[in-house]
Residue, then its C-alpha position, 0 to 999 in steps of 0.5 A: x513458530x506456527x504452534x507457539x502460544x497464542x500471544x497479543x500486544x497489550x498495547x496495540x492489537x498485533x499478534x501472533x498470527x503474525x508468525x515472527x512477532x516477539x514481545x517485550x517485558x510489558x508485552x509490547x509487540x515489536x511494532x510498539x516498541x518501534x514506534x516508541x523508540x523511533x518514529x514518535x521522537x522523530x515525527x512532527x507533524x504540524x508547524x514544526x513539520x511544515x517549517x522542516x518541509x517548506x523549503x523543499x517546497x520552495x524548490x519544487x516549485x522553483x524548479x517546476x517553474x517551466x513546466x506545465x506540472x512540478x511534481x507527479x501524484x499517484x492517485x487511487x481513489x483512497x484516502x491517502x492519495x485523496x487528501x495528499x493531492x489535496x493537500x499539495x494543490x491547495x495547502x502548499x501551492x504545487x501543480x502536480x500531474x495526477x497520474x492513475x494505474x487502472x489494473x482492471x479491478x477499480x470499485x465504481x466508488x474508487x472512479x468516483x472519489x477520483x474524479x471528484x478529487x480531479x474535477x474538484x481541483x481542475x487537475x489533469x489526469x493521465x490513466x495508465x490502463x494494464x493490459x488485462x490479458x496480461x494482468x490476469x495471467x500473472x494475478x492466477x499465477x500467483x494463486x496458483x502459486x499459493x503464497x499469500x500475497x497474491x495481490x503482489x500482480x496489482x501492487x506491482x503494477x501501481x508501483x511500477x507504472x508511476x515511477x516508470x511513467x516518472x523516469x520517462x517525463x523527468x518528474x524529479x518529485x513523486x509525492x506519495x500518501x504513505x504516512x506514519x498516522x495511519x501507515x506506522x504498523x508495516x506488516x510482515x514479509x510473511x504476509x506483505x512480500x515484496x511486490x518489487x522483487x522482480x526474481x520472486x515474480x519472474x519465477x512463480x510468472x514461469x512456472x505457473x503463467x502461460x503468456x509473455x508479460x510485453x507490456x506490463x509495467x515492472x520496476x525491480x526495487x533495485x532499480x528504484x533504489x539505485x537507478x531511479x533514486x540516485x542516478x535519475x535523481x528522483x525524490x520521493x515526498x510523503x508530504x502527509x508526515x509533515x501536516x496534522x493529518x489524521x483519518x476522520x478529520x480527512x475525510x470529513x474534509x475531503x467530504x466538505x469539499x469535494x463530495x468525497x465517499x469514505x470506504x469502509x476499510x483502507x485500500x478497499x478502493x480497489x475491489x480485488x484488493x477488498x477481496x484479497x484482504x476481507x476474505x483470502x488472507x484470514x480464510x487460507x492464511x489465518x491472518x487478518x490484515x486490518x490488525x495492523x492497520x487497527x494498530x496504526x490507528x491506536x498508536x497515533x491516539x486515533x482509536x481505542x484499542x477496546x475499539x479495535x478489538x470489537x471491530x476486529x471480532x466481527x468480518x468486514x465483509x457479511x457472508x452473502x457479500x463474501x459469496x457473492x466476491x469469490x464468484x465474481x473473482x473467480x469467474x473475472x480470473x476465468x475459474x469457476x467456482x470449483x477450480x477457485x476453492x480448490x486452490x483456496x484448500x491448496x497447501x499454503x506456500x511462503x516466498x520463500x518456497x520460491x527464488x527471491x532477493x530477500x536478502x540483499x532487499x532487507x539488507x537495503x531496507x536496513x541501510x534506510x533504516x540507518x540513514x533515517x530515511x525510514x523509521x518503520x520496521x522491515x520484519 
C-alpha cells in the first residue's frame, strides 16, 4: 500500500500519506463519508444538545451535593480543556476539581493559560508531577524503538493519571474536551497507536528501556473500559458535543475573559508534543498530522479546505525554530545531537513489529462504535 498512487480527499485534505485510507466514488475519504453518514445525523449541538444533557447535569450535581467537588477535569492548558472547564463552571453550574499531569515537557505558555483558567474561576487544582527520570526512560524507549508514535510515553501519562487519580477519590464523572467540532477526523492507528496498550508499551520499555517504571501512572484500555467504566461506575462527559462550540468563537472567549493566549496549532501546549507533531512525524514518517486536524475543521464549516491546503503547504515550525527544538530534545532525553539524528535516519517501525493487543482493542472499539457510544472511525 506505501507505493500506491498518490490520492487526496476532494472533500477534505486526508490523503494517502495515511497508508490505509480508501475513497469512494466522489473521492471522499473514509473520514468524510463517516462524518456524513454517522456523526452529522446524531450531533446536535446547542439547545437540542443541552436539553438531551441537562438532566445528567442535574445528577451530577445532585449526587456531588456532599462533596466539596461533583466532577473531575483534566486540564492542559489547550483549548479544549480550557473552554470545558469553562464551560462546566460557568455555563452549567459544576465544581469541579481541576486535575493536572506535568510530564516534564509544559510550554511556559501552556502554565499561563492554566492558571488564568484556575485563578479566573477560583478553582482548585491538584498537579500530578511524573518522575522525570522515570518518564525520560520510556519516552527514549520509544525513540529507540522506531515506531511513530513516540509521544505514546507522555499520552499515557496524562490518560492514566487522570483516571487513577479519579478511581482513587471516587469521582463518578470526568469531563473531558474531546469533541466532534474540532476532534471528528481520528487518525489512523499507523500514525496514532494506542497509548493505553499496556502489552505494546511493556515490550518496547523491555527491550529498549534500562530502569523500572515504579511510579509512573499507567492505566491499560482494558481496564478503563471494563473495571473503571463498569464495575467503578465512572462515566465520561464530552460536555463540548452538546454546546455551540467552535475553535475561534472559543477562544475569542476564552481571551475576553480570561487573558487566555491561543497556540498556534492543537496540542502545541505541550512543548515536546509541538516537537513530535511539527517535525518528527512529517520528517521520519512522511505524514503530517495537522491533516486531520485541518480536516476537522472543514468538515464542521469552520475553515476552507483552499484554507487548509495553504496552510498545510508551508511547515508550522521555521527552520531555525526546527533546530533549535531538536537540540533541546535531544539534550533534555540526554543524546546529542549526533546519537538523535541517528535515530531520526533509523529504519521506521509499526506497532506491529512489536507485541500488542490490536485485536481485542479494535474489537472494543467496534462494539462502541454499535452501541453508539462513539461515532468516530478506528482505522
Amino acid at each position: 500500500m506505501e507505493n500506491r498512487k498518490y490520492q487526496i480527499c476532494t472533500n477534505c485534505i486526508m490523503d494517502t500519506s495515511d497508508v490505509t485510507l480508501t475513497f469512494d466514488g466522489r473521492g471522499w475519504c473514509d473520514y468524510c463519508q463517516n462524518y456524513e453518514k454517522n456523526i452529522a445525523p446524531n450531533w446536535h449541538p446547542g439547545p437540542e444538545g443541552i436539553a438531551e444533557i441537562a438532566p445528567i447535569i442535574e445528577k451530577i450535581k445532585k449526587e456531588g451535593k456532599k462533596r466539596d467537588h461533583d466532577c473531575l477535569i483534566g486540564i492542559s492548558g489547550g483549548l479544549d480543556s480550557s473552554y470545558v472547564s469553562y464551560i462546566a463552571k460557568e455555563k452549567f453550574g459544576l465544581r469541579p476539581l481541576m486535575f493536572h499531569c506535568d510530564t516534564g515537557w509544559n510550554s511556559d505558555l501552556g502554565v499561563s493559560n492554566i492558571q488564568k483558567i484556575i485563578d479566573g474561576m477560583g478553582l482548585d487544582l491538584v498537579t500530578e508531577v511524573v518522575n522525570w527520570d522515570e518518564m525520560k526512560d520510556l519516552q527514549r524507549a520509544f525513540f529507540l524503538s522506531q515506531v511513530p508514535f513516540v509521544d505514546t510515553p507522555q499520552d499515557l501519562a496524562l490518560f492514566s493519571a487522570l483516571y487513577n487519580f479519579a478511581s482513587r477519590n471516587n469521582f463518578k464523572y470526568i469531563i473531558t474536551g474531546g469533541n466532534n467540532s474540532t476532534e471528528c477526523v481520528r487518525e489512523s492507528l499507523e500514525w496514532t497507536y494506542f497509548s493505553t496498550d499496556m502489552r505494546h508499551v511493556k515490550d518496547i520499555h523491555n527491550k529498549f528501556g534500562t530502569r523500572q517504571l515504579k511510579t509512573f501512572p499507567t492505566c491499560d484500555i482494558l481496564k478503563y473500559r471494563i473495571y473503571y467504566r463498569w464495575l467503578k461506575g465512572i462515566r465520561v462527559l464530552k460536555l463540548l458535543d452538546y454546546v455551540e462550540f467552535t475553535k475561534e468563537s472559543a477562544i475569542k472567549e476564552l481571551q475576553d475573559r480570561f487573558g487566555w493566549q491561543p497556540y498556534p496549532q492543537k496540542h502545541y501546549e505541550s512543548r515536546f508534543t509541538r516537537f513530535y507533531e511539527s517535525f518528527w512525524t512529517p520528517t521520519k514518517f512522511g505524514y503530517d498530522k495537522r491533516r486531520a486536524y485541518l480536516s476537522s475543521l472543514i468538515l464542521t464549516g469552520q475553515m476552507k479546505r483552499d484554507e487548509a491546503l495553504d496552510r498545510i503547504a508551508a511547515p508550522e515550525l521555521d527552520e531555525k525554530t526546527m533546530t533549535s527544538e531538536f537540540e533541546y530534545v535531544a539534550k533534555k532525553l540526554d543524546w546529542n545531537v549526533e546519537e538523535f539524528k541517528a535515530i531520526l535516519n533509523g529504519e521506521n517501525k509499526t506497532f506491529r513489529d512489536y507485541k500488542n493487543n490490536f485485536f481485542w482493542i479494535t474489537l472494543g472499539a467496534r462494539i462502541y462504535n454499535l452501541m453508539g457510544l462513539d461515532n468516530r472511525i478506528f482505522r
